[in-house]
N, C-alpha and C positions, 0 to 999 in steps of 0.2 A: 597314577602319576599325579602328585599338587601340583600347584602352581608356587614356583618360587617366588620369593620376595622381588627378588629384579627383575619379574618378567617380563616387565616392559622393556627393558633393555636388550635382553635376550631375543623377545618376540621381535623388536623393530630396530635390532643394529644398535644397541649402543643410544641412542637420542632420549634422554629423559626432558632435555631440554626443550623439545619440543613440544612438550604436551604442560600448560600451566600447572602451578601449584594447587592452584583455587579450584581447580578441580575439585577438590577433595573436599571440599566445602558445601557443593550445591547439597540442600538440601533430602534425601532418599525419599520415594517419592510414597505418600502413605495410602494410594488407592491402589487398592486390588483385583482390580476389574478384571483378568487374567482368564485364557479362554482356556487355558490348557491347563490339564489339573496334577500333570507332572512339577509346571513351573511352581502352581501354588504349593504344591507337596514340598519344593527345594527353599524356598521362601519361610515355612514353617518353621524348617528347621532351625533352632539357634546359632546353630553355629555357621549357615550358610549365606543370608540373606549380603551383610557386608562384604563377603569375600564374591558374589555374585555381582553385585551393583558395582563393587570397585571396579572388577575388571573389564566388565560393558564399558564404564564411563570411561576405561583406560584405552581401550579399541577403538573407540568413537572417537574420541579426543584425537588420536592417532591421527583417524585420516580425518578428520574437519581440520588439522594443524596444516598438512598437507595439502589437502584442496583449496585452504585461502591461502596459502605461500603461492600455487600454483598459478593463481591469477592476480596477485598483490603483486607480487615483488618482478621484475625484469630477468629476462630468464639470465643473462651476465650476470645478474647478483644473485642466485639461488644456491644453496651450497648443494654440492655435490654427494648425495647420499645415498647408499646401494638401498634398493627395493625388494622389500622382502620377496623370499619365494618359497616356496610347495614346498614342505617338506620329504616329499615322496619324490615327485618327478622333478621338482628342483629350477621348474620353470618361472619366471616372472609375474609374478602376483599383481594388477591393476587394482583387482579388486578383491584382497584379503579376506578367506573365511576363518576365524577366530575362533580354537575352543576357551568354552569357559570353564573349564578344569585345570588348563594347563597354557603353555607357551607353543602350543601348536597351530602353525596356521599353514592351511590346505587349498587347493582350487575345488570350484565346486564343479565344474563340467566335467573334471576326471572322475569325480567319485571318491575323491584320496580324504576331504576329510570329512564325509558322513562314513566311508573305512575305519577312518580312526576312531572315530566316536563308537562305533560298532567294536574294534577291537578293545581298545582300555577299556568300553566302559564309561563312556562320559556322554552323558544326558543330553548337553546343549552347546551351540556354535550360535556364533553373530557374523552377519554382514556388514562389514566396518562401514561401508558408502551407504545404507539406507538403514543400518540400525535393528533390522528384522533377526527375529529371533527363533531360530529350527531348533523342533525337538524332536531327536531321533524315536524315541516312544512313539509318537504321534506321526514320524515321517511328514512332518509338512511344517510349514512356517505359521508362528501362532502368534498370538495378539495378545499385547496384555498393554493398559494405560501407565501403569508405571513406567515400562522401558519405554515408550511413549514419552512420557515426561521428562524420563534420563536423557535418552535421544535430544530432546529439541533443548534442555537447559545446559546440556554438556555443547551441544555444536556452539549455540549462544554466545557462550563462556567463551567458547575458543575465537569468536569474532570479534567479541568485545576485546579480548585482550591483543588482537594483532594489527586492528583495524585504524588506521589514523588517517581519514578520509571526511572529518569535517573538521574540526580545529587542527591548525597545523601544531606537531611534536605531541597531541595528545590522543589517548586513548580515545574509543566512543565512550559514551556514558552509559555506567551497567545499568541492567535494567534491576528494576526493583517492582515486584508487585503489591498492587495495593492491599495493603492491613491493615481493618480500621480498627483505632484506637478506642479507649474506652469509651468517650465521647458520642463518636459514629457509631458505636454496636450499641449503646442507647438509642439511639434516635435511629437505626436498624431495626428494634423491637417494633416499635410503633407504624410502621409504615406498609405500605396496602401491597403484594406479591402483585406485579403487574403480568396477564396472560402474555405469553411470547409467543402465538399463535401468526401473529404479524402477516398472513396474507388474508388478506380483504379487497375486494373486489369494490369499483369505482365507477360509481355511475357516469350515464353520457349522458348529458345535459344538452344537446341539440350540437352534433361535429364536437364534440371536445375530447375526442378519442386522444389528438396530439398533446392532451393536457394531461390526460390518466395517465399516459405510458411514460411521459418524463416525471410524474409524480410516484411514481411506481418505483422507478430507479432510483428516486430521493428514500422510500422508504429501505428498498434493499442494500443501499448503500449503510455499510458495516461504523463509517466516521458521522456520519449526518445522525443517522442513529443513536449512536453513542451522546451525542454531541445535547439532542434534543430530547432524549428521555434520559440525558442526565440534568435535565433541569437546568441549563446553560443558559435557556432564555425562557422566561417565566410570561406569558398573557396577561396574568394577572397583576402583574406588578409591570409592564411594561407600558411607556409613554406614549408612545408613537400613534400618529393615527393611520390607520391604509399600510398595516405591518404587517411584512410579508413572512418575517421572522415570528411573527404571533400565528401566522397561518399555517404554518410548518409545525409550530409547537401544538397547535391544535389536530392538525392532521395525525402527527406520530399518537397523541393519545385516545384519538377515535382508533385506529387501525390497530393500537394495540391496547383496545379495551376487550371486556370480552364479549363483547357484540361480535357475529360472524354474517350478519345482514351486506350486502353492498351497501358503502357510504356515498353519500354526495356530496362533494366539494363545490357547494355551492360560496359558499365564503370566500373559496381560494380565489375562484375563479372572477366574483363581484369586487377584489381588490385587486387582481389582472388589469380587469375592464378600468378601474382608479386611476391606478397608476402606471398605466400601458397602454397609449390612445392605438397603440398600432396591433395590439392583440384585441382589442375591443371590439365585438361585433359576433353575429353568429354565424360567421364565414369559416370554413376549414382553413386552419394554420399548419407551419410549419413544426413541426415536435423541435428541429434542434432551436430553431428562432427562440419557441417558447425556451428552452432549456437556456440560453443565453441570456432570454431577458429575465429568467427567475433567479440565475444566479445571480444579477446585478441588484436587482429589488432586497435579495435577499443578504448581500454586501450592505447595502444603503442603509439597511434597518438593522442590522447587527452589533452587538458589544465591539467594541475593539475596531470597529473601522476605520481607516484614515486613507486619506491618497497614497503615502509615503510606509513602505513597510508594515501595509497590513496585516492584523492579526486574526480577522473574522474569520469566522468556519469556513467561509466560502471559498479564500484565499489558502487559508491551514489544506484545505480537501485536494483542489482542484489546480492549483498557479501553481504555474512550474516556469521557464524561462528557455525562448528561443532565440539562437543566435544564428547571424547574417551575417557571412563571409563574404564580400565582392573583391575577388582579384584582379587588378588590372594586369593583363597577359602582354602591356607595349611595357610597361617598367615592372613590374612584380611584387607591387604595391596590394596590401591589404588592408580593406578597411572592414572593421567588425562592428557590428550594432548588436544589441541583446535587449529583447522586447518580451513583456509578458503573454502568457496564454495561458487559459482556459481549459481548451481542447484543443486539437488536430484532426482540422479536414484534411482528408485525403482524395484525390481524383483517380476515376475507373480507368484510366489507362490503357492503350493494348499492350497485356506484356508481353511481347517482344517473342524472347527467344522460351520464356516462360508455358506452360503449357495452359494454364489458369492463374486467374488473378486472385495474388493474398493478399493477408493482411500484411506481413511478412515481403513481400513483394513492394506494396503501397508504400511500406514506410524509406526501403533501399531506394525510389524512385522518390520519394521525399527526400531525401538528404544526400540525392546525388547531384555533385556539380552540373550546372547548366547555365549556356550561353541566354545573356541579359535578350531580351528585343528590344531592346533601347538604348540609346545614345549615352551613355556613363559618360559623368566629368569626373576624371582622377584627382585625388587632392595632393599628390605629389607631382607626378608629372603635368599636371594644368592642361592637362587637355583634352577634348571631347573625343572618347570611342566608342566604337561599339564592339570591340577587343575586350568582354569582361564576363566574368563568369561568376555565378552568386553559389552558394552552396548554403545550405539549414541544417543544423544540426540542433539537439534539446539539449541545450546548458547545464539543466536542473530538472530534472525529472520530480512528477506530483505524488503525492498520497496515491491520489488516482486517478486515472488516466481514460479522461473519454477521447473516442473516436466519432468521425464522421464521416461516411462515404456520400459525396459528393454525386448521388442518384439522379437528382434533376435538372436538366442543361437549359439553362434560358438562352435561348440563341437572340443575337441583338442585330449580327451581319446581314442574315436572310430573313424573309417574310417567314420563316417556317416556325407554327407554332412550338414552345415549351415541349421537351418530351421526361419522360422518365428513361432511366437504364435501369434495366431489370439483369443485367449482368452478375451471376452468380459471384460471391466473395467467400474465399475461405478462410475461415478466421482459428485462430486453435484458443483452449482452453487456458494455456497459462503460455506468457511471452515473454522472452528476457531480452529489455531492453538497452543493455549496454552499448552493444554495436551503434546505435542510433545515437549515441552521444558525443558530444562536443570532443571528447578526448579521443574518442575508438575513430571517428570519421577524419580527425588531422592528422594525425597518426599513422602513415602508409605503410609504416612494418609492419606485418601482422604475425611475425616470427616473437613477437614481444607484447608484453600485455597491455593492455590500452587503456581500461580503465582500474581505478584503484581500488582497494575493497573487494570482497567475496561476491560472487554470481547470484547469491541469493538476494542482496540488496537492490537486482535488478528486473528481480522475478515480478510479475503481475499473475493473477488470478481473474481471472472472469468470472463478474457479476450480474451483468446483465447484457441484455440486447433487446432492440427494438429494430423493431420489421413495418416497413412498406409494403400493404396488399393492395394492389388495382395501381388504375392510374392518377394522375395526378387533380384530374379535375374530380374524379370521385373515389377518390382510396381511401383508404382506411390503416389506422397504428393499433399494432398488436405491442407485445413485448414478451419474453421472456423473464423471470429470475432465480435467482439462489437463495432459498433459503434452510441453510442448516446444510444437510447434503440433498438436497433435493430441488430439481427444476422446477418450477411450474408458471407454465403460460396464463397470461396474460389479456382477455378481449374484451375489454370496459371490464361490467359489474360478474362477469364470467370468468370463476379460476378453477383451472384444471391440473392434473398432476402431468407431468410431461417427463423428460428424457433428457439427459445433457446429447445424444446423439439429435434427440430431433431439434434441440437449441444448433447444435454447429453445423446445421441443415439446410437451416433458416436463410432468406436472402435478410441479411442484416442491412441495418440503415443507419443506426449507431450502437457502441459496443463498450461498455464500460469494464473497464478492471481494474484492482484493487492489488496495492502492492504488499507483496506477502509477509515481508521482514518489514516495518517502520522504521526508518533513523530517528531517533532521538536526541536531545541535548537536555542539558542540564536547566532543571525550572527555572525561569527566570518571572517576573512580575512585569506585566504586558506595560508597555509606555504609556497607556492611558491611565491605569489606576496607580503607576509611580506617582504622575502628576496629581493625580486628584488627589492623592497623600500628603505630597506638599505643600500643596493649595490650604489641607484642612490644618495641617501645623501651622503653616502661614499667619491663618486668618485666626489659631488659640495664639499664638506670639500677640497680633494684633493686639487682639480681647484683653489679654494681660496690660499691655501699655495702655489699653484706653485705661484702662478700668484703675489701675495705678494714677494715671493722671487727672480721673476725677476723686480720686482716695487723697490724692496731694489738695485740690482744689479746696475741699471741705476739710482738711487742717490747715491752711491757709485763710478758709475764712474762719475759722471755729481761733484762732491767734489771732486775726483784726480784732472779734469782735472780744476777745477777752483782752487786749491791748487797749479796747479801746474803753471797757470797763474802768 
C-alpha cells in the first residue's frame, strides 16, 4: 500500500488547511545519529528519505495544529472537526499512531496498528503527540537525532505561525539560527575551543558556603552562561571599579578553563565585602539575601542598565511582573497595581485539606484571594474597610524563575528564639506555569482557556536547587545542578555525580527553573547604544560646522589681507 498524494486529507478528514505551508520548507535534518539500523537502511535508499521526512513532518504538524488550537483559541470559536479513528475498531483516536507507508492510522493499546504494520508490510509508525518513532523490525521505539530535529522544528513552525501573543494582529517572530557569515568563520578559525567541562567545585573561604551555592546556580544557569562566555562583558576592557560584572566574567572563564582543581572566589567575595557593607564579615549569611544583593551589583555594573526598561542580563534573565488585585467587597471596586520581581518567596503553610506541601500547592495558596488585616481606603467609594480582599497573580512570567521557600521564622510577637522549618516540600522536575497567571486566575471559567498561546511557552525546567542542612545558627548550603543530562551535588570545593531522584528528595530551600521554549521578538538596538549613535553623528555634524567656520575665517582673512594689498 503507498502513500497517496492527499494523504493528509484522507488520514485527518479533509483539513490541509490546518497544517502550514512552510512546512515543507524546514530544512531535512542532515545528522544521522539513528539507533536503529532499519531506519538508517530506509534513509539510504534514494527514493525513500523525502517521501519519509514529509510524512513524519505531516503527522506532527497535525496534531502540534491541534494541540495550540486547543488551548489558543475559546472553545465557542473552535471549528467543529471530526477526530480521527482506528481504522480497525473505529474508536476515537486522542492520541493517533500513524503509518509511514500509508494513510493509516491505528490505536496502539489494541494492537491494531503494529497488526497492520505486520500485515502490509510496513516498517515504521509515529506517535503524532510525542514524535517517537517504532520499528516493527526492532519491536520497540528507536531513537534517531534527525526526527529529533524534525519533531522540535516542525512543532516550532506550527507555533510560530498561530501564535499572536506578544504583538497584537502579528505573528511571533520565526526563529532563525545562527550562521556565521564569512567574516565570523574567519575569526572562528583563530580562536582557542573553550573545555565545557563547567563543573568545578568552590572553595570555602571561612562560612561562605551561602556564596558558592548561589554562585553555582549563576554558573548552571543556561542564559548567564550564554551571556558571559559570549563575551557580553569583557574585564579587560571594562571601566568600573568594584565590578561585579568583571567578577562573573572572571568566574565563567576559571570554571570553564580546563583546570579541574576547586576554585576560590576570593575576588568575588573581596568585592561583596566593597560593595555590600551588610554581606561583609565572616559571619554566615543568608544564600537568597546574598542571591538578591548579587543580582543588584550585578544590574549596577552592566551594559544596558537604566531604572526605566531595563535591558541588563539581570533583568533579560530573571524580571518578570506581579500584579495586585484589591477588591473592595462594600462597592466592587478594583484597584490593580503591577510591581517588579526577581523571584517568588513562598510560605510553608499548613496545607489544608492537602496531604503534603508542594510546589504546586505553595504557588495555588500564593495567588489565592485573601482577606486584607488592615483597614483598606476605597478610592471609589471613600471609605475606610476592612471589607477587602487582595489576590497576586504573575503578569509576566521570566526567562527564569527562581523560588524561595520561606524556611526560617523570625518571630517578633514572642521571646521565642528564630527557628528553622524543616518541613519537607515537593517540588517536580518541569512546571507549567499558566494557571499562576494574571489571565488563568481572573478568569473563573475554566470550561474556556485562559491563557493565550500553546502550553509549552509556560513549561519551566528545573536547574538547580539549593538545600539547608542543620540549623540556623550552625547550618550549612549544599546545592544541586544540571549539567548536560546529568545531576551533580554540590558541597563547597566537593563535586559528586548524583541523581535527578535524589535532587527531588532534597529539602529544598530555593529552586531555579528555566523556561523551555523562549519568546522572542524581533532585534531591536537597545536604547542606550541608539543614543550614543546619535550623540556620535551629533558631534561629526558639529566638527563639520566648526571646521567650515574656521575654513570661512581664513578666506576671510586671506580677502582683508589681499584687499588690503
Amino acid at each position: 500500500m503507498s502513500t497517496p498524494n492527499n494523504a493528509r486529507d484522507i488520514l485527518f478528514g479533509g483539513e490541509p488547511s490546518q497544517i502550514p505551508d512552510t512546512l515543507t520548507t524546514i530544512p531535512l535534518g542532515e545528522g544521522l545519529d539513528i539507533t536503529c539500523t532499519h531506519v538508517s537502511k530506509a534513509l539510504a535508499d534514494p527514493s525513500r528519505p523525502t517521501e519519509l521526512k514529509t510524512k513524519y513532518k505531516t503527522v506532527v504538524g497535525w496534531y502540534a495544529c491541534k494541540a495550540e488550537q486547543a488551548v489558543s483559541q475559546p472553545l465557542a470559536k473552535r471549528r467543529r472537526t471530526a477526530a480521527p479513528t482506528c481504522d480497525i475498531c473505529h474508536l476515537t483516536l486522542p492520541r493517533p499512531f500513524v503509518c509511514l507507508s500509508c494513510s493509516f492510522a491505528g490505536c496502539w493499546t489494541g494492537g491494531h496498528i503494529t497488526s497492520h504494520l505486520a500485515g502490509f508490510g510496513h516498517p515504521f509508525c509515529v506517535d503524532t503527540k510525542s514524535g517517537s518513532l517504532f520499528c516493527l523490525e526492532c519491536d520497540d521505539f528507536v531513537y534517531g537525532a534527525m526526527f529529533e530535529d524534525l519533531y522540535l522544528s516542525t512543532t516550532l513552525m506550527v507555533e510560530e505561525n498561530q501564535t499572536r501573543f506578544q504583538v497584537s494582529k502579528r505573528i511571533r517572530e520565526p526563529y532563525q539560527p545562527w550562521i556565521p557569515n564569512n567574516e565570523e568563520a574567519t575569526s572562528l578559525k583563530n580562536t582557542t575551543v573553550v573545555p565545557c567541562q563547567g563543573c568545578r567545585g568552590l572553595l570555602n573561604l571561612g562560612q561562605t558556603c551561602f556564596l558558592n551555592v548561589i554562585l553555582q546556580s549563576f554558573i548552571h544557569n543556561p542564559l548567564l552562561r550564554n551571556y558571559f562566555l559570549g563575551d557580553r562583558h569583557n574585564s579587560r576592557l571594562c571601566k568600573h571599579t568594584d565590578c561585579t560584572c568583571c567578577e562573573m566574567d572572571s568566574l565563567f572563564t576559571e570554571i570553564y578553563s580546563s583546570s579541574t582543581t576547586p576554585f576560590g572566589p576570593t575576588s568575588f567575595l573581596s568585592t561583596t565585602w566593597k560593595v555590600s557593607a551588610e554581606m561583609s564579615g565572616y559571619a554566615q549569611q543568608d544564600a537568597h539575601e546574598f542571591f538578591i544583593t548579587a543580582l543588584n551589583q550585578i544590574h549596577g555594573t552592566c551594559r544596558g542598565s537604566t531604572n526605566i526598561s531595563c535591558n541588563c542580563v539581570v533583568h533579560q534573565t530573571f524580571a518578570g511582573q506581579l500584579q495586585s488585585e484589591v477588591t473592595c467587597e462594600r462597592c466592587g471596586n478594583v484597584t490593580r497595581t503591577v510591581d517588579p520581581m526577581l523571584d517568588i518567596s513562598l510560605e510553608l503553610r499548613d496545607p489544608g485539606m492537602e496531604k503534603e506541601i508542594t510546589l504546586a500547592g505553595c504557588l495555588r495558596r500564593y495567588t489565592k484571594p485573601e482577606k486584607l488585616g488592615r483597614e483598606y481606603s476605597c478610592t471609589k467609594c471613600a471609605k475606610a474597610t476592612h471589607e477587602a480582599v487582595r489576590r497576586l497573580s504573575i503578569r509576566k512570567l521570566p526567562p527564569v524563575l527562581s523560588f524561595q521557600f520561606k524556611r526560617f521564622e523570625h518571630k517578633t510577637v514572642s521571646k521565642g528564639a528564630p527557628q528553622k522549618i524543616d518541613t519537607p516540600v515537593r517540588f517536580p522536575v518541569a512546571i507549567n506555569m499558566a494557571p499562576y497567571t494574571t489571565l488563568a486566575v481572573s478568569n473563573s471559567d475554566e470550561t474556556i482557556s485562559t491563557h493565550p498561546g500553546p502550553d509549552t511557552m509556560y513549561e519551566y525546567d528545573l536547574f538547580a536547587v539549593i538545600n539547608h542542612e542543620g540549623q540556623m545558627e550552625n547550618g550549612h548550603y549544599t546545592n544541586f545542578a544540571r549539567f548536560q543530562d546529568e545531576w551533580y551535588r554540590f558541597d563547597d570545593e566537593k563535586v559528586t555525580l548524583s541523581s535527578l531522584g535524589t535532587c527531588l528528595n532534597s529539602n529544598a530551600y530555593m529552586c531555579f527553573y528555566v523556561k523551555r521554549h523562549l519568546d522572542y521578538k524581533p532585534y531591536m538596538k537597545p536604547t542606550y547604544r541608539v543614543a550614543r549613535e546619535n550623540d556620535i553623528v551629533r558631534e561629526q555634524e558639529q566638527e563639520k560646522m566648526r571646521e567650515l567656520a574656521r575654513m570661512k575665517e581664513v578666506d576671510d582673512a586671506l580677502m582683508a589681507t589681499i584687499g588690503g594689498d
